[in-house]
C-alpha positions in Angstrom: 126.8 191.8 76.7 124.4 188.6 77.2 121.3 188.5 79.4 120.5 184.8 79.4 121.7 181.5 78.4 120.6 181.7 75.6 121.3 185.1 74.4 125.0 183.6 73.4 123.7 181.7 70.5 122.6 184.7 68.5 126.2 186.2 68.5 128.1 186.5 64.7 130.0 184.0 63.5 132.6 185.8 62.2 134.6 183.0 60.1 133.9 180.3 57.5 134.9 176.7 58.3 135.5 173.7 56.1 136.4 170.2 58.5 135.4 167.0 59.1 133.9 166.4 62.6 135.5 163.9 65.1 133.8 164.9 68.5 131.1 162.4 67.8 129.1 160.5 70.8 126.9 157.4 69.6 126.9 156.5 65.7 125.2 158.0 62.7 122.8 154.9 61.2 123.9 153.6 58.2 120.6 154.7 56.6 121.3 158.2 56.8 123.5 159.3 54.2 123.2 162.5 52.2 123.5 166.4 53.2 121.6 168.6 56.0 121.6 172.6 54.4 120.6 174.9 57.1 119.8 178.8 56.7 120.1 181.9 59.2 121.0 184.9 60.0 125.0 184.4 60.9 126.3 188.4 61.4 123.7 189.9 63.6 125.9 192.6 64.3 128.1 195.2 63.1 130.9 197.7 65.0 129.3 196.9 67.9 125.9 197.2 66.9 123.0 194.1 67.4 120.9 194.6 64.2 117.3 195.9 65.1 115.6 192.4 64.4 116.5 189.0 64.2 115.2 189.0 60.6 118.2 191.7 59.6 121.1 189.1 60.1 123.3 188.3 57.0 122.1 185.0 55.4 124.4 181.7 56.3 124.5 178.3 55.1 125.4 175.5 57.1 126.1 172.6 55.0 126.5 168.8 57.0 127.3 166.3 55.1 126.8 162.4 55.9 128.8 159.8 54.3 130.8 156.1 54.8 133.6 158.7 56.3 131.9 160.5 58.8 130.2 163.7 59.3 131.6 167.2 57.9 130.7 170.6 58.5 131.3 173.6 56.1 129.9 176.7 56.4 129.6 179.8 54.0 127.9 183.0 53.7 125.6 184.0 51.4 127.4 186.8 48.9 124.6 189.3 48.6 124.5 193.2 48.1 124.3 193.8 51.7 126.7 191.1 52.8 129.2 192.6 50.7 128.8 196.1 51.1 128.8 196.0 54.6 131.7 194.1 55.0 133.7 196.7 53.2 132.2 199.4 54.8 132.2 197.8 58.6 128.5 199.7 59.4 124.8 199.0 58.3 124.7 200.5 54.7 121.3 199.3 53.6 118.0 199.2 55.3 116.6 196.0 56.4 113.8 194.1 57.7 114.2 196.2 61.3 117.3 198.3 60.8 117.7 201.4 59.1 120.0 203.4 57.0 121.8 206.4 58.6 120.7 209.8 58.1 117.1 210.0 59.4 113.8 210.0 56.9 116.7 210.8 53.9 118.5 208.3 54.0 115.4 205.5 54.1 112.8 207.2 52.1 112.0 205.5 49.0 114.6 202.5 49.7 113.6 199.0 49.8 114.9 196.6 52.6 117.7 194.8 51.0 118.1 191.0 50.3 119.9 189.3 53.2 118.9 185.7 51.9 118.6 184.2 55.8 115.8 182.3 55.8 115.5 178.6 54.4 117.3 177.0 51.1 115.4 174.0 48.7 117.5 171.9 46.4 116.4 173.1 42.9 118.1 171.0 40.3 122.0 171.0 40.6 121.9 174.3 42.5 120.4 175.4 45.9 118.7 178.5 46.1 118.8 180.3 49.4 115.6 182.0 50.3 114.1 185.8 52.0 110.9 186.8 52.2 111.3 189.7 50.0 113.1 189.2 46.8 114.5 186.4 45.0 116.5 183.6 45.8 119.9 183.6 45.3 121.3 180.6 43.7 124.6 178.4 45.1 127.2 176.0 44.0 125.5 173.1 46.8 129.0 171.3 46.5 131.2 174.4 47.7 128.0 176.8 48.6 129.7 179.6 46.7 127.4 182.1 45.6 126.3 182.7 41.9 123.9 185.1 41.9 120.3 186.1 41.9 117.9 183.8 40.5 114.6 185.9 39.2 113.5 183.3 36.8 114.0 185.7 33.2 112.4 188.8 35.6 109.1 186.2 36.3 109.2 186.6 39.6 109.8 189.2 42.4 109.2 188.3 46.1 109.6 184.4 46.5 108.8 183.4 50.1 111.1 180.9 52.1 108.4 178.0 52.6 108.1 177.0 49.5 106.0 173.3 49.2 107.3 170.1 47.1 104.6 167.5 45.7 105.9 164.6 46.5 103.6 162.6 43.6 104.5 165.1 40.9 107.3 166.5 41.9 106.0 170.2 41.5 107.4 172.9 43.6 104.9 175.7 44.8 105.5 178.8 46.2 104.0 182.5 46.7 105.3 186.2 46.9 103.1 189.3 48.3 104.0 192.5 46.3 103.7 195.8 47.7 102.2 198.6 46.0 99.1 200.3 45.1 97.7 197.2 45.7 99.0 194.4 47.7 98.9 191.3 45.7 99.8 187.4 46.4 101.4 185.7 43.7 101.5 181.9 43.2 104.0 180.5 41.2 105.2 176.4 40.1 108.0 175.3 39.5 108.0 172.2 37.3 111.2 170.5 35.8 113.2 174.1 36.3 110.1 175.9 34.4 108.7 178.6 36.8 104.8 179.4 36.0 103.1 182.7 37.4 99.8 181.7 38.4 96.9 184.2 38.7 97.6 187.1 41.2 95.3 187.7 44.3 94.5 191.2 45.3 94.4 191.2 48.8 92.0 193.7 51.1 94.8 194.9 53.1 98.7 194.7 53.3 99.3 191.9 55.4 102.3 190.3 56.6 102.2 186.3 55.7 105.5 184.1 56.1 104.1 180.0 55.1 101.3 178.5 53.4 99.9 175.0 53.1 99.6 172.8 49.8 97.0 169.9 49.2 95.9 168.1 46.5 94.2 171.4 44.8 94.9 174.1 46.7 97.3 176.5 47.6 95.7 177.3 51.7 96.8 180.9 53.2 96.1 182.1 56.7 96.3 185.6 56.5 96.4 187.1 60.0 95.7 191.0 60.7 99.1 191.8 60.8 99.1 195.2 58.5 101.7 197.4 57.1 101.4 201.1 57.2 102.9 201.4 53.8 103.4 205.5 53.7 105.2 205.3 56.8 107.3 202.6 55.3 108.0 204.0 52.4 108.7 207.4 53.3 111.6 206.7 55.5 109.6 207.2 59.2 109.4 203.7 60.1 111.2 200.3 59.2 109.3 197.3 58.2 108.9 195.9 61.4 108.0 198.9 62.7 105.2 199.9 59.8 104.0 196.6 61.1 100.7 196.6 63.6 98.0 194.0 64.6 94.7 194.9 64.2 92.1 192.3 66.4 89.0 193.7 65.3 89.7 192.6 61.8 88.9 188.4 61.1 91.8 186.2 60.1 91.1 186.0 56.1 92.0 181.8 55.0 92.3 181.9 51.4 92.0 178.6 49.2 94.1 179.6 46.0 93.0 176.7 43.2 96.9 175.1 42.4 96.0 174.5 38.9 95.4 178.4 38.0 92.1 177.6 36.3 89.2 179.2 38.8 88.4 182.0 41.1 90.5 181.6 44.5 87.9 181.4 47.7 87.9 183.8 51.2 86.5 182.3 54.2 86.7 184.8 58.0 87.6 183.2 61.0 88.9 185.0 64.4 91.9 186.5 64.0 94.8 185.1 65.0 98.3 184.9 63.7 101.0 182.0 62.2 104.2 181.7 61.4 104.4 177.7 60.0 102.6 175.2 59.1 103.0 171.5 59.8 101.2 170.4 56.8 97.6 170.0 55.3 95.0 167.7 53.4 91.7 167.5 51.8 89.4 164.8 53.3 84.9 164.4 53.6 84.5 167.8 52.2 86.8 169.8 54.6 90.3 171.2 54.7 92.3 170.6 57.3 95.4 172.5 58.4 97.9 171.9 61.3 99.6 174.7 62.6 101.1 177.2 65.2 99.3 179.1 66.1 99.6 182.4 68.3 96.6 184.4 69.9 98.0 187.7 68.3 101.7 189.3 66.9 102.5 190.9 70.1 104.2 188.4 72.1 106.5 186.9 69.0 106.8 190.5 67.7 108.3 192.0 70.6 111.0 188.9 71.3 111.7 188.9 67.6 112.8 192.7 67.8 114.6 192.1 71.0 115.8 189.0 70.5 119.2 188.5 72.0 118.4 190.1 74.9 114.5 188.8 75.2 113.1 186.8 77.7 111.0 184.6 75.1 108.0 184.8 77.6 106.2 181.4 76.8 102.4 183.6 77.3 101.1 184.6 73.9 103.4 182.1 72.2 102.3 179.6 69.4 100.5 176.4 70.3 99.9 173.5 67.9 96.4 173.8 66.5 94.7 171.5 63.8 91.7 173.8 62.3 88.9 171.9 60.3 87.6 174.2 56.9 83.9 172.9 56.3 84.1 173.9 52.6 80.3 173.3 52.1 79.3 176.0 54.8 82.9 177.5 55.4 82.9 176.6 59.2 86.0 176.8 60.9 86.8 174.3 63.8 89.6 174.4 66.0 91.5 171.5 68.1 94.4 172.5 70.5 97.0 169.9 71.6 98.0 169.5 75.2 102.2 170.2 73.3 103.8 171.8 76.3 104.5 175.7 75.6 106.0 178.1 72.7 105.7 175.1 69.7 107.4 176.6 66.8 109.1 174.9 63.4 106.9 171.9 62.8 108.0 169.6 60.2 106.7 166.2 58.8 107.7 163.0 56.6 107.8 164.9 53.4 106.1 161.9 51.2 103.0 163.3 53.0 103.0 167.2 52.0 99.6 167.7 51.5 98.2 164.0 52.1 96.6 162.7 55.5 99.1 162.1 58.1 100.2 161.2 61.6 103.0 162.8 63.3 104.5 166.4 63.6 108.1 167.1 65.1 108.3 170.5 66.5 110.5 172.6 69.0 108.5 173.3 72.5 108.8 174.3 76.2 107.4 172.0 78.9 104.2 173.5 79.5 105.3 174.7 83.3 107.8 177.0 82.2 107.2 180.3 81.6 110.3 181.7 79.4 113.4 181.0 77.7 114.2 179.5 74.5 112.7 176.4 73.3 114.6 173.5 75.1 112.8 170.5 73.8 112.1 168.6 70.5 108.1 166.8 70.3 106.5 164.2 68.4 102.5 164.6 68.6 100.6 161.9 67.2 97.6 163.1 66.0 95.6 159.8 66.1 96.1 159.8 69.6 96.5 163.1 70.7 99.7 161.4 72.5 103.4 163.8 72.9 106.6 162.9 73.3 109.6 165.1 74.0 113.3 164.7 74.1 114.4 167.6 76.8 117.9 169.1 75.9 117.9 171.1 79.5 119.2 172.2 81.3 122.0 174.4 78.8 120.6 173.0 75.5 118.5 175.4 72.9 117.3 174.0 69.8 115.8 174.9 66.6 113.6 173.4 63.5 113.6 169.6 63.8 113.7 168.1 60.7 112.3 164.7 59.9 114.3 162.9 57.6 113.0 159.1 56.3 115.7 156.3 56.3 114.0 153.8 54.4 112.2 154.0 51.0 108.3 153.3 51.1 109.0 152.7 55.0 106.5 153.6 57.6 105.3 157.5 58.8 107.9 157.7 61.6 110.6 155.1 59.8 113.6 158.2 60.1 115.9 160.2 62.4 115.3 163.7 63.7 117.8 166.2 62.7 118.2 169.4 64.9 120.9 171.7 65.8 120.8 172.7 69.2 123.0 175.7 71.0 124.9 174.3 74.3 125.5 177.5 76.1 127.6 175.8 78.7 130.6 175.5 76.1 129.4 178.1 73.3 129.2 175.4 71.0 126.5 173.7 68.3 125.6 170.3 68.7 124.3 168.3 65.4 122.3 166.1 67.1 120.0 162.4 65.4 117.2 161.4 67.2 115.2 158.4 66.7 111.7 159.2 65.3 109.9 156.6 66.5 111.2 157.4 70.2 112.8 160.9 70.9 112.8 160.9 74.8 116.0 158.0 74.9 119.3 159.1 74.4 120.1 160.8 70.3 121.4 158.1 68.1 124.2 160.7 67.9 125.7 163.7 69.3 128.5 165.7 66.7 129.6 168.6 68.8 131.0 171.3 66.1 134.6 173.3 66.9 132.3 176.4 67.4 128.5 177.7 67.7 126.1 178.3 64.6 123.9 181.7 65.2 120.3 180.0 65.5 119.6 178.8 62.0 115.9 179.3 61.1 114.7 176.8 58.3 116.5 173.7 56.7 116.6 170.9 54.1 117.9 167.4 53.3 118.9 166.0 50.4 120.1 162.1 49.8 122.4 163.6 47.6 125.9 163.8 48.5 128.1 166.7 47.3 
């Protein structure tokens, strides 16, 4: 039924746990103390059945918990529409971001994907909302990770995308949905002090697929690749999502400065195409924006092993590589600087005090540049004053996801913190939660806490100090 190594960490996790874990090599550091939410796709099956697209698993939340005790691991899945009706029913039901409904063009036409709630969570107040790219979060109990329902904000809001950005001065939260229709339009929202804002809409020229954004200090930074949607084809019942989906090279990659304070016109500036998924963060300095990213040459590559994904290859040609670009905003230049970061960097993440502020070091899953496929087997540090990376290689059975940097010590320095990541051991079908020291990743993990089972590949993550 599996291909590759890694192909056994995609496979449903079937039940819900609730224990405290006592396989534990090393020691967790006193300093980290609080609670690790991660967010994927857990059932990416049914009777039988691999969902069409990564993207179509059920939404699960990993919750990991650090405290005087120890370490504990609880797991729950998110109670949406589609969870729940196709549990009863034991088949797809609903159409998603790849599959479809039975019953040809009929059964599709005129139906909307429906809201698996896989992609990342954010603390938000007492509750955490679990994000999708196409609807609303759903809001959970963070204590028990029950599910209580969907959170639209009095009807404010529709599509709420699962990147959304934190100011770490104001404490502001900023986010964005696109909106299909007659017109494709972005939406910019804050969320200050549990009050949601809708900021100005932006028509865009095309339908365009965009997953991530970047904040600074007064704007809201989209790169908005040529990835289109054939929306009759969509919405008629021929195609799914993915499958409406098609890159178009001739057409410029369109950056969009959105002003974050509402009050003026937003600003377009063309650069060669070429397509993102994240964003490792952004800032404002001598006139020019800068944004760090990963970036790929086109959608082909990732699109493909995305549809195919527990049986793909992961080819590392066409795959993302970490790329700073440099936004003149006097002539609207765009420079570009690549970083010699191995192969297929994905899931960048940063020292959250320095969202949208200069910065030094990125943490991001990679390949060693050599190798030409497979899952990304390595976590990375690049320091960008140097141009300087270091790896921490968990070959030859280890596949990891999103590291996440998380700071140990108030008003410390950059890379004062330990590296969270949960990486797939497909020697014993289990998940390791694994710490890393920031400031050196390539010596051996502060700690290794080997779970009872495997988590399917969780995409996006947060930590909280806060312990529930």
């Amino acid at each position: 039924m599996t291909s590759h190594p890694w192909s056994a960490g995609f496979e449903t996790l079937p039940d819900e746990h609730d224990y405290r874990v006592d396989d534990i090599d090393g020691s967790v550091p006193a300093t980290l103390r609080g609670t690790l939410f991660r967010n994927g796709s857990g059932r990416n099956a049914l009777a039988g059945q691999w969902f069409a697209h990564w993207f179509d698993g059920d939404g699960m939340i990993s919750k990991i918990g650090f405290d005087e005790s120890g370490i504990h691991y609880r797991n729950r899945y998110v109670a949406t529409a589609n969870y729940l009706d196709e549990t009863k029913a034991g088949r797809i039901v609903h159409r998603g971001f790849g599959k479809m409904r039975p019953y040809g063009v009929l059964g599709n036409a005129f139906r909307q994907p429906a809201n698996v709630s896989n992609t990342s969570v954010v603390m938000q107040g007492e509750r955490l909302l679990s994000l999708w790219e196409g609807g609303p979060p759903v809001a959970l109990d963070p204590a028990t990770l029950d599910t209580q329902g969907i959170e639209d904000f009095s009807g404010v809001l529709k599509a709420f995308s699962a990147h959304p950005k934190i100011d770490p001065d104001t404490g502001e939260l900023f986010n964005f949905g696109i909106d299909y229709g007659a017109k494709t339009t972005l939406t910019p929202y804050r969320l200050d002090r549990g009050v949601l804002t809708r900021l100005p809409p932006v028509v865009l020229p095309y339908p365009v697929m965009n997953h991530d954004f970047v904040l600074t200090a007064r704007y809201m930074v989209f790169c908005l690749g040529p990835i289109l949607l054939h929306p009759l084809r969509f919405v008629l019942g021929f195609k799914s999502f993915d499958r409406a989906l098609h890159w178009e090279g001739s057409k410029p990659t369109q950056i969009l400065l959105v002003p974050r304070d509402g009050l003026s016109e937003p600003r377009w500036i063309e650069t060669d195409a070429f397509f993102q998924f994240h964003f490792a963060n952004g800032f404002e300095e001598d006139g020019a924006v800068v944004l760090d990213l990963a970036r790929y040459p086109n959608y082909n590559t990732i699109g493909e092993a995305l549809r195919t994904y527990w049986r793909s290859a992961w080819p590392s040609r066409g795959m993302a590589a970490l790329t700073r670009l440099r936004i003149d905003l006097g002539t609207g230049k765009v420079e570009k600087q690549t970083f010699a970061t191995g192969a297929a960097n994905e899931f960048p993440s940063i020292h959250p005090a320095h969202t949208g502020k200069r910065y030094r070091y990125a943490y991001f899953a990679s390949n060693p540049a050599a190798r030409e496929s497979g899952l990304q087997q390595q976590v990375s540090r690049l320091d960008f004053e140097t141009g300087a990376a270091t790896s921490h290689d968990f070959g030859p059975a280890g596949y990891v996801g999103e590291p996440l940097f998380v700071p140990t010590k108030p008003g410390g320095a950059e890379d004062d913190g330990v590296v969270l990541v949960m990486a797939f051991n497909s020697a014993d079908k289990r998940t390791d939660v694994v710490g890393l020291d920031a400031r050196d990743l390539a010596v051996r993990p502060l700690f290794t806490a080997r779970l009872k089972h495997h988590v399917p590949y969780p995409l996006h993550g947060t930590f909280t100090p806060r312990i529930f």
